[in-house]
N, C-alpha and C positions, 0 to 999 in steps of 0.2 A: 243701185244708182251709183255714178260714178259724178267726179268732179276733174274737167281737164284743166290742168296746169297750165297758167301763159296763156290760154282761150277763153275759159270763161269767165263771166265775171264773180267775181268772189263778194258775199257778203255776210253779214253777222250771223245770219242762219247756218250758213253753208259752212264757215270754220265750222261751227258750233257741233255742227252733224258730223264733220272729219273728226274732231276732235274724239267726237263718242261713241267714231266706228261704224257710224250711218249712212255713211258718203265715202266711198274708193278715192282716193287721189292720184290717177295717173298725167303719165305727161304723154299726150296724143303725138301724132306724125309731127305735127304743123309748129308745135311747142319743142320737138326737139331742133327740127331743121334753124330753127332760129337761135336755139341755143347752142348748136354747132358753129351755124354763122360768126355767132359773137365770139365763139371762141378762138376761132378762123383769124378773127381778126384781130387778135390778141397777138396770139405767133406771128402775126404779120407785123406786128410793131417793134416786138421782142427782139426781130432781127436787124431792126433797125437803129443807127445810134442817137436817135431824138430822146430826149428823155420826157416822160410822161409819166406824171406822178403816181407813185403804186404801183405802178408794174416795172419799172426800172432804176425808180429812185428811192430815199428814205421817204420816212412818212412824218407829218405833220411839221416841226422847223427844221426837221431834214430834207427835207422836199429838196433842196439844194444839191444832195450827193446822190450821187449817179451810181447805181449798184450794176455790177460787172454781169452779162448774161448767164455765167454758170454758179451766180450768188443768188439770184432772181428765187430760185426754190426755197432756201432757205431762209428766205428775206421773209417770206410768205409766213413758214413757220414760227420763225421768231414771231411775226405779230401776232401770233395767238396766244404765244409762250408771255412776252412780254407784257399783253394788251387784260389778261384775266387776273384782274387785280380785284375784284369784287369784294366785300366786307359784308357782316350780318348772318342772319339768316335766309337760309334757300329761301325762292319765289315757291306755291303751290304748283306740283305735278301738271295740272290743268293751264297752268302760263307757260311753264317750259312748250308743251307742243303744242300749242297757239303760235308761241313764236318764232315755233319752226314750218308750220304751216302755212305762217304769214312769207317767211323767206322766200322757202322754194316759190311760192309765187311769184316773187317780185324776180327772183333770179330767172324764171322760167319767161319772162319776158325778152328775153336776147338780146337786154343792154351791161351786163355786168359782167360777160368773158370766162364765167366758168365752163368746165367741163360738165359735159350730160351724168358724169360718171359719179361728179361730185354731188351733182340732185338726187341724183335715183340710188342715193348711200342714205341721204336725209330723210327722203321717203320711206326707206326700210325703216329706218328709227321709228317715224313717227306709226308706218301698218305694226308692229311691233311692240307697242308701247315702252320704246329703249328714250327713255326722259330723262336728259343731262340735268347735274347739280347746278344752281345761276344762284346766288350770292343777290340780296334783295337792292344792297346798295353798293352806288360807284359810279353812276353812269348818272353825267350834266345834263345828256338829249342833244348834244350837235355832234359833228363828228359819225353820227348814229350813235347808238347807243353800245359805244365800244365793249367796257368792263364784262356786261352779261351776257351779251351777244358774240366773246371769246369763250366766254364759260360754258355757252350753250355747243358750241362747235368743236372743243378741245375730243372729246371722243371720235371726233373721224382723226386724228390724228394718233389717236391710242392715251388720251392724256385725260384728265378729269375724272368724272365719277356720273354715272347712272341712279338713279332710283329703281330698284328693283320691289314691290309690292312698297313698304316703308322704311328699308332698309338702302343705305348709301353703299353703290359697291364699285370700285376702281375699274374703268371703261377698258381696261386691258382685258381683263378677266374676263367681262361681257364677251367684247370682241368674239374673242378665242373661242368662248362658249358658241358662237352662232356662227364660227368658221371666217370671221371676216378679218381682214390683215388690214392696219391702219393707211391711212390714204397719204400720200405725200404730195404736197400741196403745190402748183406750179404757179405761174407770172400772176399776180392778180385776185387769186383766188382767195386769199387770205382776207384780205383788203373788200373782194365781195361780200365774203363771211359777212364781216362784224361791223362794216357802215352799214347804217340801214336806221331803223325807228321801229324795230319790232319789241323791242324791249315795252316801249312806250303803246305800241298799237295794240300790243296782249293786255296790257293794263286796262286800257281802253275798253278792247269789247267784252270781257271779263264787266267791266262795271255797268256799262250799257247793257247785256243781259240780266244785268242784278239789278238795274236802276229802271226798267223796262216793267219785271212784274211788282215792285216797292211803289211803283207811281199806281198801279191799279190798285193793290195791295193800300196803300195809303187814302184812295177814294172809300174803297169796304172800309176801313175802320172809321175812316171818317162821318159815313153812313149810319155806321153801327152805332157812335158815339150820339151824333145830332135822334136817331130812335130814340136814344136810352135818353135824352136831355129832352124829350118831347118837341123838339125843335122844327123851325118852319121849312116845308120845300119849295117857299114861294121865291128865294133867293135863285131856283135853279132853273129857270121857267128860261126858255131861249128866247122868245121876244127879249128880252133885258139882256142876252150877250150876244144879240144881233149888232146891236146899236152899240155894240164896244168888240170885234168880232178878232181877237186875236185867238188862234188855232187850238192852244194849250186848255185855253178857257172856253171856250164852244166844246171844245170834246171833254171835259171834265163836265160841265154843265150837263152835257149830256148823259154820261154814265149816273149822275146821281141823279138824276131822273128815273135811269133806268133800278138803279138800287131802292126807290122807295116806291114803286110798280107795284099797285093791289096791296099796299101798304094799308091794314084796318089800323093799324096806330099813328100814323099821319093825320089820315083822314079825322081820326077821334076828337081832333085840339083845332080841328081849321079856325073854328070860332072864340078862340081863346080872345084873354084881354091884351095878350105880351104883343108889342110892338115888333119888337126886332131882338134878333139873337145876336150875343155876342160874335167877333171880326172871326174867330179861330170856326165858329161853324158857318157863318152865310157867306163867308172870302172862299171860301171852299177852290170855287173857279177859278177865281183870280188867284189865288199864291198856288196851289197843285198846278192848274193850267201855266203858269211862269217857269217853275219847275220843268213841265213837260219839252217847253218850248224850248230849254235847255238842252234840253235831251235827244230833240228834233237838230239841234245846230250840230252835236257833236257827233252823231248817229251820220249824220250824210257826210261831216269831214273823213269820216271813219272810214265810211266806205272808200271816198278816194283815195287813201290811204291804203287801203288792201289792195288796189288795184295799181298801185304806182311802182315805180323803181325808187329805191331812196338811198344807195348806195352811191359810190364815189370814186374812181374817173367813172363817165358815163361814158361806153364804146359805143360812139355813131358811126363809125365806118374803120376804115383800113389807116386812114388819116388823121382823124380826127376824136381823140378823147377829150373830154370836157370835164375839165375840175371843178365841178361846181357847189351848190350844196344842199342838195335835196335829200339829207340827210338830217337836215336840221331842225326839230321837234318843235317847234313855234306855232305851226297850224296847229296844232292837238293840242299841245300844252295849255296854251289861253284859253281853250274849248273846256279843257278836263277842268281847270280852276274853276270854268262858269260851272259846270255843273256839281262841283263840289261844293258852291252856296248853294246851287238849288237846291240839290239834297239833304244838305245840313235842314234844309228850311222846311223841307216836308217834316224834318223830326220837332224842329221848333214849336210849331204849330199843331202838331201830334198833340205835346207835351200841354200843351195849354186847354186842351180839350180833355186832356186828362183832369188836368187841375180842376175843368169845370162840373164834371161829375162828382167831385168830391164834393161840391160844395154844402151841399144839402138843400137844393132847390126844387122847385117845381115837381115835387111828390119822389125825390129821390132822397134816400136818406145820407145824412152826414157820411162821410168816409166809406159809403156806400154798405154798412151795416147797419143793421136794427138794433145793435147791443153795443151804440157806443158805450165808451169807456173802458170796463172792463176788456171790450175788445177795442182793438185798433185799425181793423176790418182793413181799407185798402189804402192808409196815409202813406206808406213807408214806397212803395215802388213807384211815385209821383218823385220822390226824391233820386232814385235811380233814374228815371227819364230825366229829369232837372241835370244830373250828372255827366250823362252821355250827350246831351245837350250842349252841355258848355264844351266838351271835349270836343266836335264835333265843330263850335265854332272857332276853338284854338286851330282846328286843323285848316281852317281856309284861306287862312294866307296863302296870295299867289305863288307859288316857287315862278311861273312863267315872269313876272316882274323883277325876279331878279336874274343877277348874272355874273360868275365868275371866272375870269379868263383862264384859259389853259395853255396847255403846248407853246409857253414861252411867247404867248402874246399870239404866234399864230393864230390859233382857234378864242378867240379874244369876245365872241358875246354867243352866250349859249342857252338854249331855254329852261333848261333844268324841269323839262317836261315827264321824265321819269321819278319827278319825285309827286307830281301833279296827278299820274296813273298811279300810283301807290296811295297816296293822300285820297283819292276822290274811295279808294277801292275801303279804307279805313271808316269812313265815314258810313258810307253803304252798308257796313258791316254792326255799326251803330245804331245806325238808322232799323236795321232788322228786331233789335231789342228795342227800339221803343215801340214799332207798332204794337210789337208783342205784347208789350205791356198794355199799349192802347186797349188793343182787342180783348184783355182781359178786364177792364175793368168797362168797357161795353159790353159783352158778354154779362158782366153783374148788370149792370145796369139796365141791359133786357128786362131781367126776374124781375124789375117792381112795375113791371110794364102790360105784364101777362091781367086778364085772360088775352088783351090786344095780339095779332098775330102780324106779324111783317112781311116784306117781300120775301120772291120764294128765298134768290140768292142769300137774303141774312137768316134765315130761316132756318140755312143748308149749313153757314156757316156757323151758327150758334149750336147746330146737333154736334157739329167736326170737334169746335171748343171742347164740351162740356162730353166727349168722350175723353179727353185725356185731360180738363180740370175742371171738379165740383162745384157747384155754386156755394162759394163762404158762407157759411154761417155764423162760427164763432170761430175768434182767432187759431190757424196753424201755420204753418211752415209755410211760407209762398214760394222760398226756392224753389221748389219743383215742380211748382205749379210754371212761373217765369219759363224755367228751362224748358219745360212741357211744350209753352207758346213761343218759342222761341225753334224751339227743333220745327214745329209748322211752318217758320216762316220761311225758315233756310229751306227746308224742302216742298216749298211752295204748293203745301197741301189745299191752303185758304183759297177758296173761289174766287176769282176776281171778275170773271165773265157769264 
């Protein structure tokens, strides 16, 4: 299967599949002719003495000085040299060539005036796995996402450093190794480089595939939990989210319908005396489904986003470049913050469901052992989830609401949406240990449940559990239990469908 460049449309699947070598990335006839086009029209400005920002002049409160046609190459280079200022630690392997996947796309559109010569160098990198060093922080979101988006490019020019298996190695050496001579960069190209919003758009679907199976992932545990709490399924009946019919909450309604399916342990209590379950198990719908619909906003921005040019002058013709600024991270940004409370909020609510199985109700024993006291059974990783919790909501301050001016007042309000893709991605990463934990202490909470048997799916997932952690008996070690339920979550062993 292949994926054309500049033609087709690109979506979260589709990186995801280039990304892991399951999708060819070329650039068809119709994607180069146009990229020819715009380059065409490049040199056609070049020779002209108009000045138009980036290809002939400084950049940002230079904009003012008019760079001489035989300074134009070098003008290009400097801004990679001068523009890769990054700080921190490298972004993961898997973001680097997200967001070079994301480029050539937008460049293969034939509004940003590179050369063909200059993609199809990118695209070796990326068939290759040759993944430049990007520095975590630096980059506001306007302007594009200058700082990493220099760091990510300084190897076509012989400068930077690759990732080789896990080791960092000087993009010279690479080169030479695969016979390739550093590229010198002419009118414009430079300036295509590194405006853009891929820094922030890697971040992005990176979290949306993580935040995609932690919403199903969050319904199974939440399932698991309300089994082990002998709790009602009358909360999820769809007559009652007809008549409130927001998307997140119908389609969550619905899955946990389908998770308590031929359920003999539902069925066992229909006629209990309890009125109603506490908010963390029968809101089920409403705060997962809130969440989801989070997920639903920033998922379709997303896409428009892979599919855009977001780089800066925009070449509409022979005459005409346009300085505009569709480089500037503010659609994503305020998206990535929403969904950085959703997510926090799946954990919050995780976490209270936790608390609830401890409590010793409804034929569950305290701390979910038979030997309190002596043991301590399951108090101590309710504390852990309480902690990733509150971290979790220190992280959601909007960075999109604030703003701090740069380039001497020019570039004067910016989203700081790459701190909003890193932030949401921290929290996701969070949110993975508390399911974890969740699901461990449903999983126990199963055992007092038996002979009763469940739907198949919990059924499936309480075999998966309790291959890699024992039902407690008497206090040990739960570090490695945790870690156990934690490596499932990351490798999304747990059934969610």
């Amino acid at each position: 299967m292949i994926f054309n460049y500049g033609i087709d449309h690109l979506t979260l699947e589709k990186v995801l599949q280039i990304a892991n070598n399951k999708l060819k990335p070329i650039i068809n006839n119709t994607a180069k002719e146009k990229v020819i086009a715009s380059r065409q029209r490049v040199n056609t400005i070049t020779q002209k003495d108009k000045a138009v920002y980036g290809i002939n002049t400084g950049f940002g409160p230079l904009c003012d000085v008019q760079i001489s046609p035989e300074e134009t190459n070098l003008l290009q280079k400097n801004l990679l040299i001068t523009h890769a200022v990054g700080v921190g630690e490298n972004i993961d392997k898997q973001l680097s060539k997200i967001m070079m996947i994301c480029k050539v796309h937008a460049l293969c559109q034939g509004y940003s005036g590179v050369r063909l010569k200059l993609i199809e160098r990118i695209i070796y990198f990326i068939e290759n796995d040759l993944l430049p060093t990007v520095p975590k922080q630096g980059s506001v979101g306007a302007s594009g996402d200058l700082a990493p988006l220099s760091h990510l490019f300084l190897p076509l020019i012989g400068e930077g450093d690759f990732w080789i298996d896990d080791k960092i190695i000087p993009a010279k050496e690479i080169l030479k190794k695969h016979n390739l001579k550093p590229l010198e960069l002419h009118a414009k190209e430079g300036l295509g480089l590194i405006n853009g919003t891929q820094f922030i758009l890697a971040h992005t679907i990176l979290g949306l595939s993580k935040m995609k199976y932690l919403l199903d992932l969050a319904d199974v545990s939440g399932a698991m939990s309300i089994e082990g709490y002998k709790g009602s399924a009358s909360p999820f009946k769809e007559t009652l989210h007809r008549i409130r019919p927001f998307k997140g909450s119908l389609h969550v309604a619905k899955r946990m319908r389908m998770l308590f399916k031929n359920s003999q342990n539902i069925t066992s209590h229909e006629d209990c005396e309890r009125v109603q379950d506490p908010y963390s198990m029968r809101c089920i719908p409403q705060v997962h489904g809130a969440s989801r619909n989070a997920f639903y906003h920033l998922e379709e921005l997303a896409e428009i986003e892979m599919n855009s040019v977001t780089d800066n002058p925009i070449i509409l013709s022979e005459t005409e470049a346009i300085s505009g600024g569709n480089f500037h991270g503010q659609p994503l940004a305020m998206a990535l913050d929403y969904c950085s409370i959703a997510t926090s909020e799946l954990g919050n609510i995780a976490d209270r469901r936790c608390y609830l199985l401890l409590e010793g109700k409804y034929g569950l024993p305290r701390l979910l052992t038979k030997s309190g006291g002596l043991n301590s059974g399951f108090m101590i990783p309710q504390y852990t989830t309480a902690a990733l919790v509150a971290e979790n909501k220190s992280l959601c301050f909007p960075p999109s609401a604030d703003s701090i001016p740069t380039s001497l007042g020019q570039e004067d309000h910016v989203s700081m949406g790459s701190i909003s893709g890193r932030k949401l991605n921290q929290i996701l990463e969070n949110l993975e240990k508390i399911l974890a934990i969740e699901l461990l202490y449903a999983a126990q909470s199963l055992e007092f449940r038996r002979p009763n048997t469940f739907s198949e799916i919990i059924e499936e997932n309480y075999k998966i559990i309790r291959k890699k952690v024992d039902k407690l008996e008497d206090d040990r070690l739960l570090k490695d239990d945790i870690n156990h339920m934690i490596q499932l979550v990351k490798t999304q062993q747990i059934i969610v469908k």
